[in-house]
MARDOMI-974350 format. One record per residue: residue number from 0; x, y, z of N, C-alpha, C in turn. Coordinates in Angstrom, 3 decimals, padded with zeros to 6 digits. Atoms other than C-alpha are relative to their C-alpha. Last residue first. Layout:
# residues N
zanu:n_x:n_y:n_z:ca_x:ca_y:ca_z:c_x:c_y:c_z
NUM:X:Y:Z:X:Y:Z:X:Y:Z
...
END
This chain:
# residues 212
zanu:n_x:n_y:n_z:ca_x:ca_y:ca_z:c_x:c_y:c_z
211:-000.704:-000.239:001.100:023.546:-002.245:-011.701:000.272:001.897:-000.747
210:000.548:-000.807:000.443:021.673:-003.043:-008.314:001.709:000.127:-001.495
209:-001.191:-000.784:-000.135:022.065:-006.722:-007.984:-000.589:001.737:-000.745
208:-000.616:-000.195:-001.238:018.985:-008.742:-007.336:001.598:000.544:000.326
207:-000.301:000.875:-000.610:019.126:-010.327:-010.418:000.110:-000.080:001.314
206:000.105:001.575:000.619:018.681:-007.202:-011.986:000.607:-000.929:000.411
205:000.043:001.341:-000.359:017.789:-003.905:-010.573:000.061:-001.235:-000.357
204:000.519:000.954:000.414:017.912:-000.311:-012.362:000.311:-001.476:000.547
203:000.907:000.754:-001.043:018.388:002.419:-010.764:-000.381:-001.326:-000.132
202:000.637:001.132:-000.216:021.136:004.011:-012.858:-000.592:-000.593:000.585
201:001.291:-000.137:-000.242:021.457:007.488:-012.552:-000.584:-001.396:-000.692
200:-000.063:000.151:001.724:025.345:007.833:-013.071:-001.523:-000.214:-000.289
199:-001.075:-000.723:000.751:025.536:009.524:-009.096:000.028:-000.508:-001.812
198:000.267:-001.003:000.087:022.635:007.603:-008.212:000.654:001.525:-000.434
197:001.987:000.294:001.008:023.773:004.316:-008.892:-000.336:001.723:000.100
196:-000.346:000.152:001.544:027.170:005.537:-007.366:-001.026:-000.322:-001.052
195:-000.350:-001.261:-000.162:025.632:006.523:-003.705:000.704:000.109:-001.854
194:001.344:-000.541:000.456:023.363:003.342:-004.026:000.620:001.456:-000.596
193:000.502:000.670:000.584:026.616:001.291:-003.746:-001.398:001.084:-000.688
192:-000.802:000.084:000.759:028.825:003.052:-001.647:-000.835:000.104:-001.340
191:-000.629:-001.264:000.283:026.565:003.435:001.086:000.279:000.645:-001.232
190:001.435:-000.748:000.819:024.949:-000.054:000.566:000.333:001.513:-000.147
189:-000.082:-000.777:001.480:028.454:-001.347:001.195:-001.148:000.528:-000.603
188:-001.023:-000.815:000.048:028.498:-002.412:004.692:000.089:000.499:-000.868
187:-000.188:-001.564:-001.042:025.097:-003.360:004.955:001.202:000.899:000.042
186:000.966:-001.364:000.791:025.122:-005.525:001.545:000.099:000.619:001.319
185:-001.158:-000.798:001.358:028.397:-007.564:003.334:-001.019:001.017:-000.394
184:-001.313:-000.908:-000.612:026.556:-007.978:006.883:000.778:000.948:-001.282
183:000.947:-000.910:-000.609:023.745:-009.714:004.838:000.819:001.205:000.708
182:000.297:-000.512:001.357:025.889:-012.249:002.893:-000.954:001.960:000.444
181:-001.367:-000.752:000.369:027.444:-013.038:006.222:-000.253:000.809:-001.126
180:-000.309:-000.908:-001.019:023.831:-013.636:007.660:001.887:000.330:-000.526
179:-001.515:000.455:-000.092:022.593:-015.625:004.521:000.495:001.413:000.966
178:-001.471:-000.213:000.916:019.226:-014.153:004.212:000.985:-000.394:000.805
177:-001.135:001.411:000.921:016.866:-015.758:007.002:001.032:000.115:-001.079
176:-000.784:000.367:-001.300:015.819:-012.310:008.931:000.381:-001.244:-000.547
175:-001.835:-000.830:-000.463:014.830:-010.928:005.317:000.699:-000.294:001.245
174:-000.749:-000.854:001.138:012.397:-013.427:004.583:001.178:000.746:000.046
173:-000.606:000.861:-000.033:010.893:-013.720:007.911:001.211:-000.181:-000.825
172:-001.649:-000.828:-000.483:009.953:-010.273:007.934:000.751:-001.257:-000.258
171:-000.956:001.093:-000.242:006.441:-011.514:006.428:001.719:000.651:000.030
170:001.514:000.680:-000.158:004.554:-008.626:004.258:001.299:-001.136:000.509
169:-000.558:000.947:000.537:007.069:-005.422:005.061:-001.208:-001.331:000.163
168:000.224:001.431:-001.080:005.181:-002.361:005.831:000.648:-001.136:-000.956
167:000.827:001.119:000.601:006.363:001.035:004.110:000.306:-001.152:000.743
166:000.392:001.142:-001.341:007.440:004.539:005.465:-000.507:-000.960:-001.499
165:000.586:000.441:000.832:008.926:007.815:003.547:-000.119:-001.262:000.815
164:-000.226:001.591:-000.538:009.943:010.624:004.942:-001.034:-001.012:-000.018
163:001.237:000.410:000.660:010.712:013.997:003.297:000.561:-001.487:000.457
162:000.269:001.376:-000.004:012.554:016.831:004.627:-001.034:-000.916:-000.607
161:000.813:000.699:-000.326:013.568:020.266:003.846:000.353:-002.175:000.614
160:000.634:000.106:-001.421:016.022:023.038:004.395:-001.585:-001.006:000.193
159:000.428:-001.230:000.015:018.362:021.319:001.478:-000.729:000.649:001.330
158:-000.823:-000.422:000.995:017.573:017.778:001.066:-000.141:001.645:000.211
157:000.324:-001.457:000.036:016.780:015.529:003.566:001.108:000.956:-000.828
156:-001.395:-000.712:001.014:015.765:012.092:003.314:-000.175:001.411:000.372
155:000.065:-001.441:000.011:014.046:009.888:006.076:001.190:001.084:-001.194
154:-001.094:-001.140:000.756:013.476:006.456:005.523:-000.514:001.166:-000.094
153:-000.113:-001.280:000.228:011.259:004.188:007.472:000.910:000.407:-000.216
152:-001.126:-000.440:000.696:010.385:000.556:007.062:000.404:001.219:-000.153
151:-000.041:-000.823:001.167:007.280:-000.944:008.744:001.599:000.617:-000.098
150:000.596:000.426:001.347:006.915:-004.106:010.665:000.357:001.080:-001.123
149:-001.038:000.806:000.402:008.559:-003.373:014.072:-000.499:-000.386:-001.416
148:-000.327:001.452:-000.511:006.016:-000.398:014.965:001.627:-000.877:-001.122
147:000.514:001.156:001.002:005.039:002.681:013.115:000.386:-001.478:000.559
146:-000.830:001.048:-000.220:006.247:005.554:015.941:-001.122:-001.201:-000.794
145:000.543:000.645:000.669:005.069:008.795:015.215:000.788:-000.951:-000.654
144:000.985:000.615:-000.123:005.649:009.988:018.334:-000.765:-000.764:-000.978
143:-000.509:001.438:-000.772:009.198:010.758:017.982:-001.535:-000.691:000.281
142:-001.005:000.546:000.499:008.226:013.195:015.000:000.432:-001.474:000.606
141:001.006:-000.115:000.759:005.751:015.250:017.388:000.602:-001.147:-001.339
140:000.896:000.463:-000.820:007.782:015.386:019.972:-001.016:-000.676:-001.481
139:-000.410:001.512:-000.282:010.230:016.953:017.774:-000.913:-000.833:000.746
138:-000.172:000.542:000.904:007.905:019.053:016.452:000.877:-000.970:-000.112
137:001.030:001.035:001.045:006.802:019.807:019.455:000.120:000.113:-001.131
136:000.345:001.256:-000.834:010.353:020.689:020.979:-001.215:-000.851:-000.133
135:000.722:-000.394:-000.475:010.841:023.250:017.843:000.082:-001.466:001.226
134:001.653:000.108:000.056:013.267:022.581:015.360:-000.651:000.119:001.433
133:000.950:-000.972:-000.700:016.201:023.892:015.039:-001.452:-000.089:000.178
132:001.292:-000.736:000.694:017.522:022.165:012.642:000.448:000.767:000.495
131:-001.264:-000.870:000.534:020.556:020.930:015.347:-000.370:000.923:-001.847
130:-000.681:-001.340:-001.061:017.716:019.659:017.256:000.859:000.996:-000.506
129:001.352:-001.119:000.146:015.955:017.620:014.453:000.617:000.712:000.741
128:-000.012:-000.241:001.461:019.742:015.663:013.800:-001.399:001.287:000.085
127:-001.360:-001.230:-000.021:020.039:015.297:017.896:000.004:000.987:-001.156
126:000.455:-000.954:-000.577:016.639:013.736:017.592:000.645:001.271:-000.108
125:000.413:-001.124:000.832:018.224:011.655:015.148:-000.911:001.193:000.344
124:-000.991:-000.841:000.252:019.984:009.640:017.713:-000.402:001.077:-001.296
123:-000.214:-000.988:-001.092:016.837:008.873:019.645:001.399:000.204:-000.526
122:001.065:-001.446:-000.221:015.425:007.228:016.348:000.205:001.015:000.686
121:000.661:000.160:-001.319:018.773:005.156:016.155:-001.030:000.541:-000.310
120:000.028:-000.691:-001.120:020.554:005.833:012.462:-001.306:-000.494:001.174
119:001.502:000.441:-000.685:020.967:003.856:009.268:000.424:000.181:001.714
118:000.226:001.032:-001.457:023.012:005.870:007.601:-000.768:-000.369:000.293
117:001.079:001.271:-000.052:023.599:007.752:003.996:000.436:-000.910:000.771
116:-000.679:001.046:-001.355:025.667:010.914:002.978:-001.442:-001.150:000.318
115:-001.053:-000.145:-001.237:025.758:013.248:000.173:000.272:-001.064:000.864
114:-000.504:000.823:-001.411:023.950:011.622:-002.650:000.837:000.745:000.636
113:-000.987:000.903:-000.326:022.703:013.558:-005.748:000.622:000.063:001.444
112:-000.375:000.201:-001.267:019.984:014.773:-007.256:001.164:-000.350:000.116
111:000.241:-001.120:-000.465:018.883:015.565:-010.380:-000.011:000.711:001.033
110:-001.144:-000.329:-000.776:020.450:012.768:-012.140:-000.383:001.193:000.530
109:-000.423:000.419:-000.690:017.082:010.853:-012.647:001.638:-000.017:000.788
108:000.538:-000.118:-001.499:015.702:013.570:-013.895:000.310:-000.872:001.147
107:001.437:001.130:000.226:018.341:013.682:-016.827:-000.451:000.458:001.545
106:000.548:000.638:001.279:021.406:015.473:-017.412:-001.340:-000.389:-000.585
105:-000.238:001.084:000.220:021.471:018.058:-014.490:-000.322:-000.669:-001.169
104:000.235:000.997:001.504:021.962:021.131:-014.736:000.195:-000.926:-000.283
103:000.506:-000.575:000.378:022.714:021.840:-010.920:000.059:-000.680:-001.596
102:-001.153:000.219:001.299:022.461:018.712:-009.210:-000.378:001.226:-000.800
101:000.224:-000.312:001.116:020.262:019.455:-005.768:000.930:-000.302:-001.295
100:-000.025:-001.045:000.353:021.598:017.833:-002.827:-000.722:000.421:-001.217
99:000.014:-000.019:001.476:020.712:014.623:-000.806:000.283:001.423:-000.635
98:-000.351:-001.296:000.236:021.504:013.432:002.649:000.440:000.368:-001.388
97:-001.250:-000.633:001.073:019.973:010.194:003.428:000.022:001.090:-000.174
96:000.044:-001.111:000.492:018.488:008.303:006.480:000.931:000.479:-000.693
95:-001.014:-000.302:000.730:017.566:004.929:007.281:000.041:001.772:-000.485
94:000.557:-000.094:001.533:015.788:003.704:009.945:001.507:000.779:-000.819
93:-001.017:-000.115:000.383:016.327:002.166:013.872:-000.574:000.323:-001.854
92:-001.435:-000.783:-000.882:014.475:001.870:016.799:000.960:000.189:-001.097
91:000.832:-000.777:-001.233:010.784:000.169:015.602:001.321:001.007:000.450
90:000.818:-001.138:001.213:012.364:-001.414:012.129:-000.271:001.098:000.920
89:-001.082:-001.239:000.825:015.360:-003.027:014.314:-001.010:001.122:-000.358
88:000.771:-001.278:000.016:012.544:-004.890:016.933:000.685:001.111:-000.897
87:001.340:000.075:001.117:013.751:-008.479:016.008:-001.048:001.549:000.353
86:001.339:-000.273:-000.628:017.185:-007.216:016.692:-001.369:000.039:000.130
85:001.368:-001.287:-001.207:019.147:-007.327:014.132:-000.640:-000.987:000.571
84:-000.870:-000.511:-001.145:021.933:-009.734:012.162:-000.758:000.927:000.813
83:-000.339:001.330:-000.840:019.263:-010.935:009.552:000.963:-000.218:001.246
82:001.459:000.914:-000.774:017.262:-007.740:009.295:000.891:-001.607:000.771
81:-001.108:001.220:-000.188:020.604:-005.496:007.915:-000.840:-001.029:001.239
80:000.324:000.140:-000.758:018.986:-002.325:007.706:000.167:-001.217:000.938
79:-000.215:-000.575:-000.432:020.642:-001.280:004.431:000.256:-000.670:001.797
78:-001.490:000.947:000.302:019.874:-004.311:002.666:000.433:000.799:001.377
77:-000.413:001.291:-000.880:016.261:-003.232:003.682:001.303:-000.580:000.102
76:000.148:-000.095:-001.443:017.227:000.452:002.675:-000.456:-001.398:000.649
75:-001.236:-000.356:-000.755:018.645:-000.551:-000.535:-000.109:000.180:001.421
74:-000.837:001.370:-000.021:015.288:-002.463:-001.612:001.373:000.215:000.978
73:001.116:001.247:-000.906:012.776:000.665:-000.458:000.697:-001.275:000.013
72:-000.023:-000.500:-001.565:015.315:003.374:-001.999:-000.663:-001.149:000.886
71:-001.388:000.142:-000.236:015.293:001.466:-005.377:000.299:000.101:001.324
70:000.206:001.220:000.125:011.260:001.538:-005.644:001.440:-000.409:000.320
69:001.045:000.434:-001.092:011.154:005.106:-004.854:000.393:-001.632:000.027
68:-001.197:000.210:-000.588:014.064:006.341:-007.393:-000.879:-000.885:001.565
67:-000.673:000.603:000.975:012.037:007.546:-010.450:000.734:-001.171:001.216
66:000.790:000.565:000.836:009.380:009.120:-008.267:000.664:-001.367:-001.036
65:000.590:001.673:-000.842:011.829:010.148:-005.731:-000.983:-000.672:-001.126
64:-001.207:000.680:-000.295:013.599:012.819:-008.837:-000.942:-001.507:001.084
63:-000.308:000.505:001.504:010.257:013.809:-009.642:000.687:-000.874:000.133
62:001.513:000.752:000.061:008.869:014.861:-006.152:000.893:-001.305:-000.935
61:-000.601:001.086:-000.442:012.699:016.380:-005.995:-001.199:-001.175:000.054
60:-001.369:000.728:000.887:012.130:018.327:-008.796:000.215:-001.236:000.950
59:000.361:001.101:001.100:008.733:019.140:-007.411:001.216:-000.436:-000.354
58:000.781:001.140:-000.380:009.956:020.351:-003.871:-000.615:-000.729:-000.830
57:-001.256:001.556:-000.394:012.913:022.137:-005.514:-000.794:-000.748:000.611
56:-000.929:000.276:000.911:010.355:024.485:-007.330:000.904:-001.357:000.732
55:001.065:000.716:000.555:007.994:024.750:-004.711:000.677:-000.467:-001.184
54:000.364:000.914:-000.690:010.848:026.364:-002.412:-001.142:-001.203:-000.665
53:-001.036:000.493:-000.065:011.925:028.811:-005.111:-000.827:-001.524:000.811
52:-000.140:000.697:000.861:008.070:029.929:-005.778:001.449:-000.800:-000.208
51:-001.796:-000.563:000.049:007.730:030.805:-002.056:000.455:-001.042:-001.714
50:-000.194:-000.976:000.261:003.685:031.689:-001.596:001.567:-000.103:-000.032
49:000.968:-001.093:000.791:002.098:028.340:-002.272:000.473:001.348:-000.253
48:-000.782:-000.151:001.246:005.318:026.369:-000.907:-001.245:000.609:-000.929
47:-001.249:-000.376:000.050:004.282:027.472:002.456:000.776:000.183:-001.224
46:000.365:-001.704:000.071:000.696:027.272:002.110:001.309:000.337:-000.078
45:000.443:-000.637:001.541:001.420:023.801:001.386:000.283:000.974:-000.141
44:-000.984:000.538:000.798:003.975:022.871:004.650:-000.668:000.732:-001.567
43:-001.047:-001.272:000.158:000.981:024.715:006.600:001.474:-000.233:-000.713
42:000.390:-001.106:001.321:-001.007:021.704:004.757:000.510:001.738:000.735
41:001.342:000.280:-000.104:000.988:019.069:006.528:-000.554:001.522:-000.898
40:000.180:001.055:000.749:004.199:020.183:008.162:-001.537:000.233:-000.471
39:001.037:001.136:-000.310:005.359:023.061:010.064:-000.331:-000.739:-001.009
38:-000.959:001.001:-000.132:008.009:025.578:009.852:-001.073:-001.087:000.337
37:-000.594:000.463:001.193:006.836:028.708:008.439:000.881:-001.430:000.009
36:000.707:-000.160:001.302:003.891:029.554:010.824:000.514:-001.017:-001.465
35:000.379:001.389:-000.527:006.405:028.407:013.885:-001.134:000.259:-001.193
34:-000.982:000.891:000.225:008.429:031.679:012.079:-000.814:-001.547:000.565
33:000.450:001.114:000.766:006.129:033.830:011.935:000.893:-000.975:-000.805
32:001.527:-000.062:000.076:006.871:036.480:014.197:-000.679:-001.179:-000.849
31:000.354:000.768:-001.479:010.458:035.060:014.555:-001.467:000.426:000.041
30:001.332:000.088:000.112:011.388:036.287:010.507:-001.008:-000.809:001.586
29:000.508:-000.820:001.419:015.027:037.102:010.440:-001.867:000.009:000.108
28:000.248:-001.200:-000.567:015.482:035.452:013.801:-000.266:000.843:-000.766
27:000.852:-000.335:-001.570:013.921:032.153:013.253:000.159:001.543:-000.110
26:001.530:000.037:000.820:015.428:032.070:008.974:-000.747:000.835:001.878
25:000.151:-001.665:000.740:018.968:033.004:010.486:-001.441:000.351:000.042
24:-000.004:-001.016:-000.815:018.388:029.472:013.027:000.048:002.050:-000.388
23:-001.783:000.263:-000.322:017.966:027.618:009.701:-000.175:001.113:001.454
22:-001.427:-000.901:-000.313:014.585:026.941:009.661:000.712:-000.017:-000.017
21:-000.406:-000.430:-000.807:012.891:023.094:008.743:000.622:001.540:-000.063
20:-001.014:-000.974:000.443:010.680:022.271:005.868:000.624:000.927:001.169
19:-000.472:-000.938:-000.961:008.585:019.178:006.148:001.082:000.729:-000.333
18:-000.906:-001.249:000.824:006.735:016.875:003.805:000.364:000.984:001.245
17:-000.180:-001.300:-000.348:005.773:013.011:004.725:000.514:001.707:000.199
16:-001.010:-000.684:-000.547:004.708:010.556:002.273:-000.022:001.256:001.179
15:000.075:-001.248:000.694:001.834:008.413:002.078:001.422:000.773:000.775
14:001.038:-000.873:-000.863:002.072:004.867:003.704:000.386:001.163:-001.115
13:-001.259:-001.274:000.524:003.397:002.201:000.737:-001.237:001.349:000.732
12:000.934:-001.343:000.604:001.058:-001.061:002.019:001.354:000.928:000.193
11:001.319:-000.162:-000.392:001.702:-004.599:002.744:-000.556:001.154:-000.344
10:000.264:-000.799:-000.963:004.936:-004.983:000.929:-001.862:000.250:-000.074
9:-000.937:000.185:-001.350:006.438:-008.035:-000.860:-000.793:000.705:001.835
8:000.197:000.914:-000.582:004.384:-008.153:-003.251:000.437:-000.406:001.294
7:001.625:-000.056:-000.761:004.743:-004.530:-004.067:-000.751:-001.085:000.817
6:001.049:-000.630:001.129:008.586:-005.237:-005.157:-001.455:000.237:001.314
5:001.509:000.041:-000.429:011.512:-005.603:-002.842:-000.807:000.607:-001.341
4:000.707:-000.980:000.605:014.597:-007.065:-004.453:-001.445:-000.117:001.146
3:001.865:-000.126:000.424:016.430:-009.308:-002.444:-000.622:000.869:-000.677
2:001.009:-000.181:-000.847:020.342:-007.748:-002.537:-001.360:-000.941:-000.521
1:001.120:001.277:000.222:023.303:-007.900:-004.242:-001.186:-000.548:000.997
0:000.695:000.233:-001.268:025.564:-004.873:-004.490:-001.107:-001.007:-000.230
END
């Protein structure tokens, strides 16, 4: 896959992540007294993984796992997003989202994961995606409102009953709306493929603008 590399130069600023841990409709009725307790973000997200040592467990592994994999995710998802064939508002209506699992004994930290599925989805079609949670109408609300404009870059991953979504500003879009527009079509169609096998042998590694 052959892509621009993004580095730091590139980008104006890497916003802070966001942590969320949706219900399964069992979880609501099993526990409905405190259930909007156990489903919220932000430091009721802490308190959450303060008293569930499973849940704090797969939220560092996967800390770990993005840690190794941050800088990869941020290149694939512009390829992803496919700037030179878009809409000069794509970033504002449209992001990337992946579906990740745990690996049990995995080799390394950077196989500690691994790829289920990976789109670049509408905003108002991933509503459907928070709905079928179960999430709450302000928390969807709450989700669609935090709208970053045409400049920044959002990816949403979700692994398990959580989420974690990750934003960064591009410096000059120009750049990616001038790549070779056939060349640009090809990395969108195959970024799937592409990241989903890097991460499956836990190679991340970038050279020449090809991921390897």
């Amino acid at each position: 896959m052959s892509s621009a590399k993004s580095s730091s130069k590139d980008r104006d600023n890497d916003y802070p992540d966001r942590f969320v841990r949706y219900c399964s409709r069992a979880c609501q009725k099993a526990a409905w007294p405190t259930h909007k307790q156990r489903c919220h973000t932000g430091a009721d997200f802490q308190a959450l993984l303060d008293e569930d040592e499973e849940a704090k467990a797969i939220n560092r592994a996967f800390s770990q796992w993005l840690a190794c994999w941050r800088n990869t995710l941020h290149t694939v998802a512009i390829s992803a997003l496919n700037l030179a064939n878009s809409l000069p508002d794509k970033l504002a209506t449209h992001f990337v989202f992946l579906e990740m699992e745990r690996r049990p004994n995995p080799p390394s930290v950077l196989q500690s994961f691994r790829m289920l599925h990976g789109e670049v989805m509408s905003r108002d079609d991933f509503v459907e995606v928070l709905r079928k949670e179960d999430c709450t109408q302000d928390e969807i609300d709450d989700w669609r409102n935090d709208d970053r404009g045409d400049h920044t870059v959002h990816i949403a991953i979700k692994f398990g009953t959580f989420m974690r979504f990750l934003w960064f500003s591009l410096r000059g879009l120009g750049r990616w709306r001038n790549v070779d527009k056939a060349t640009a079509d090809k990395l969108a169609a195959n970024w799937v493929h592409a990241l989903m096998g890097s991460i499956e042998m836990g190679s991340h590694r970038i050279r020449n603008g090809n991921i390897i």
